[in-house]
N, C-alpha and C positions, 0 to 999 in steps of 0.2 A: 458392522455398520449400524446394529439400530442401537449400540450403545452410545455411539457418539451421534445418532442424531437427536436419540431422547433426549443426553443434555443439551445440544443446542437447541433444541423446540422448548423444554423446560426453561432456557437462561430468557425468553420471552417474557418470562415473568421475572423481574425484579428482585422479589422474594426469595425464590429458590435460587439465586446466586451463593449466599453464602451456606445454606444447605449443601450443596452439591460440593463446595469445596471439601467442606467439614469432610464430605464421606471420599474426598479422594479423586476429584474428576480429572484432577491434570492427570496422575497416575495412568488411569484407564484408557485419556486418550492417546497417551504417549503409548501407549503397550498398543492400543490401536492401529496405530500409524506403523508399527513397526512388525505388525504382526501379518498387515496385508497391504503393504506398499503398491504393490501392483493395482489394486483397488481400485479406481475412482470415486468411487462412493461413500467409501472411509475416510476417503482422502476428503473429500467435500466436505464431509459432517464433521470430521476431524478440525478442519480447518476452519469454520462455522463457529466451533465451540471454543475454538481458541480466541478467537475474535470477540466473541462474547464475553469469555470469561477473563478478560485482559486486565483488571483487576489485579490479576497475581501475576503479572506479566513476570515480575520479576522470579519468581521461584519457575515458571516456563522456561526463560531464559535460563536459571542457573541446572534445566534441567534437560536441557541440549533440544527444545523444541522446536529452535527455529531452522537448526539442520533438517528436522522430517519438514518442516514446509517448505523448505528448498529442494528437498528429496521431491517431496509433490509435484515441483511444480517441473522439477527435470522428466520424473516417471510419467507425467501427463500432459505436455506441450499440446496437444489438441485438442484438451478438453476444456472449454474454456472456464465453465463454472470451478473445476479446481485452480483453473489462471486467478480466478476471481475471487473465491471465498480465500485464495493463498494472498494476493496483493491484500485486502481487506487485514487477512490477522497480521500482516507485518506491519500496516500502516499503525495498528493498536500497540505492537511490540515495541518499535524502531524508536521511539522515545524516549532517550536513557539508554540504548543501546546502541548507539549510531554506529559507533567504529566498527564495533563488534559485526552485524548486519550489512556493514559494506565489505569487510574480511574474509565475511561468508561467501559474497559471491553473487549478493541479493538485486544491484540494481542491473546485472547483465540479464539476470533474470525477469525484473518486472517490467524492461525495456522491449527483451524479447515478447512476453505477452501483451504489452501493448501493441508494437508492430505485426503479432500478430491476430489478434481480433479488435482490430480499429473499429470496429462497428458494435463494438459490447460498450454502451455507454456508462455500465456499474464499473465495470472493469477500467474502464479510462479514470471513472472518478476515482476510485478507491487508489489506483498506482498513484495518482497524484499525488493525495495526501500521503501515500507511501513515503513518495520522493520527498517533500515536504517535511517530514518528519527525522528524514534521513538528511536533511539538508540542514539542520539546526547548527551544525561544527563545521568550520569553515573549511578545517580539512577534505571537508566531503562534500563542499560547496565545488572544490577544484577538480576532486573526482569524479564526479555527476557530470562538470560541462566535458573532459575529460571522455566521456562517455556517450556524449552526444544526449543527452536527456532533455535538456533544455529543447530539441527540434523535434522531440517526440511530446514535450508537453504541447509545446503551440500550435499541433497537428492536433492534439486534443483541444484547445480553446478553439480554432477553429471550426472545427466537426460540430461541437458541443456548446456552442457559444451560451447557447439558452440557459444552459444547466447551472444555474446560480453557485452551487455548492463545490461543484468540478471547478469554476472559474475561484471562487474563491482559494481553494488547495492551489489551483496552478497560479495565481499571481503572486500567491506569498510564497511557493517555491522559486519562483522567477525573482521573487525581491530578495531572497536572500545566496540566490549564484549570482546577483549580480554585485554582491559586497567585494568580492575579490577585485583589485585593479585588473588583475589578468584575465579575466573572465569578461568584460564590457565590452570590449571590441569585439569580440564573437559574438555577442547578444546581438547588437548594434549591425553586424554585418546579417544575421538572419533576421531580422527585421522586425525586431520586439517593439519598437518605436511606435510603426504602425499598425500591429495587433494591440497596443495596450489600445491607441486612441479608439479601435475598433470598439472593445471591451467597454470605453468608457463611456461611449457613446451610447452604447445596449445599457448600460446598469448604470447610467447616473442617477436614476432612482434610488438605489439600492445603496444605502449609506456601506454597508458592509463588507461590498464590494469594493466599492468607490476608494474608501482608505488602504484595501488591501493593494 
């Protein structure tokens, strides 16, 4: 545990990012994760650090990490900070890895932890951009609605409407399952029409919202 929290408290500083790689931190956390799975705690820091250190996403990836964050997040279903620091490091991952991260098995999982702590408003944000991320290839634009995710994000702009940053991840995830033809009539029938006007009414200030 305090190996991976030291580097995620350490990756606070900017600096000692590429320090930490030099001496090896993906190594240690992976041996981490696999050394006390049962853990939550390891699990947390673990996944904390991965998030941080996403930089290297790619060598994580080629180094089988985002099966121990799926592992986490199966070994810990009730705990919601490993729900949370696990959506957080895949939304960092999931870019450049999409298919891969949807083969795993990831959005049954991040959908399960949103439906179950609706009330963690880090947690809603963070699966957003998950979803978002994972939603770049159109392939997984049909899988995601397929999946029902699109009625779990508007459950989150609803709850969260305030949260500038949560609405931003969820409209541009919403703009891009609705590229598919097949996919609009489902949008359309749950009622995105008038959640956007909702949305645009709250943030017509907000240029950044406004185009998303």
């Amino acid at each position: 545990k305090m190996s991976c929290e030291l580097i995620w408290t350490l990756t606070y500083r900017p600096n000692n990012i590429g320090i930490m790689l030099k001496k090896g931190a993906e190594e240690r956390i992976i041996r981490a994760m696999d050394a006390f799975p049962m853990s939550p705690f390891v699990q947390i820091s673990a996944c904390g650090a991965v998030l941080s250190l996403s930089r290297r996403k790619n060598e994580f990836m080629r180094k089988g990490v985002s099966d121990r964050i799926l592992r986490a997040m199966k070994n810990h279903g009730s705990v919601e900070k490993v729900q949370r620091c696990a959506c957080g490091a895949i939304m960092n991952l999931a870019y450049g890895h999409e298919l891969r991260m949807i083969e795993e098995g990831c959005v049954e999982l991040i959908l399960k932890a949103m439906d179950n702590f609706a009330e963690s408003e880090i947690l809603q944000e963070d699966a957003c951009g998950a979803l978002y991320n994972l939603a770049i290839i159109e392939e997984n634009q049909i899988t995601l609605m397929r999946l029902d995710a699109a009625n779990r994000i508007m459950k989150a702009i609803k709850r969260y409407i305030e949260d500038d940053q949560l609405v931003i991840y969820a409209c541009l995830t919403m703009e891009l399952l609705s590229r598919p033809t097949a996919n609009r009539k489902t949008l359309l029938n749950l009622g995105i029409m008038g959640l956007f006007n909702e949305v645009v009414n709250m943030w017509a200030h907000n240029l950044t919202i406004f185009r998303a």
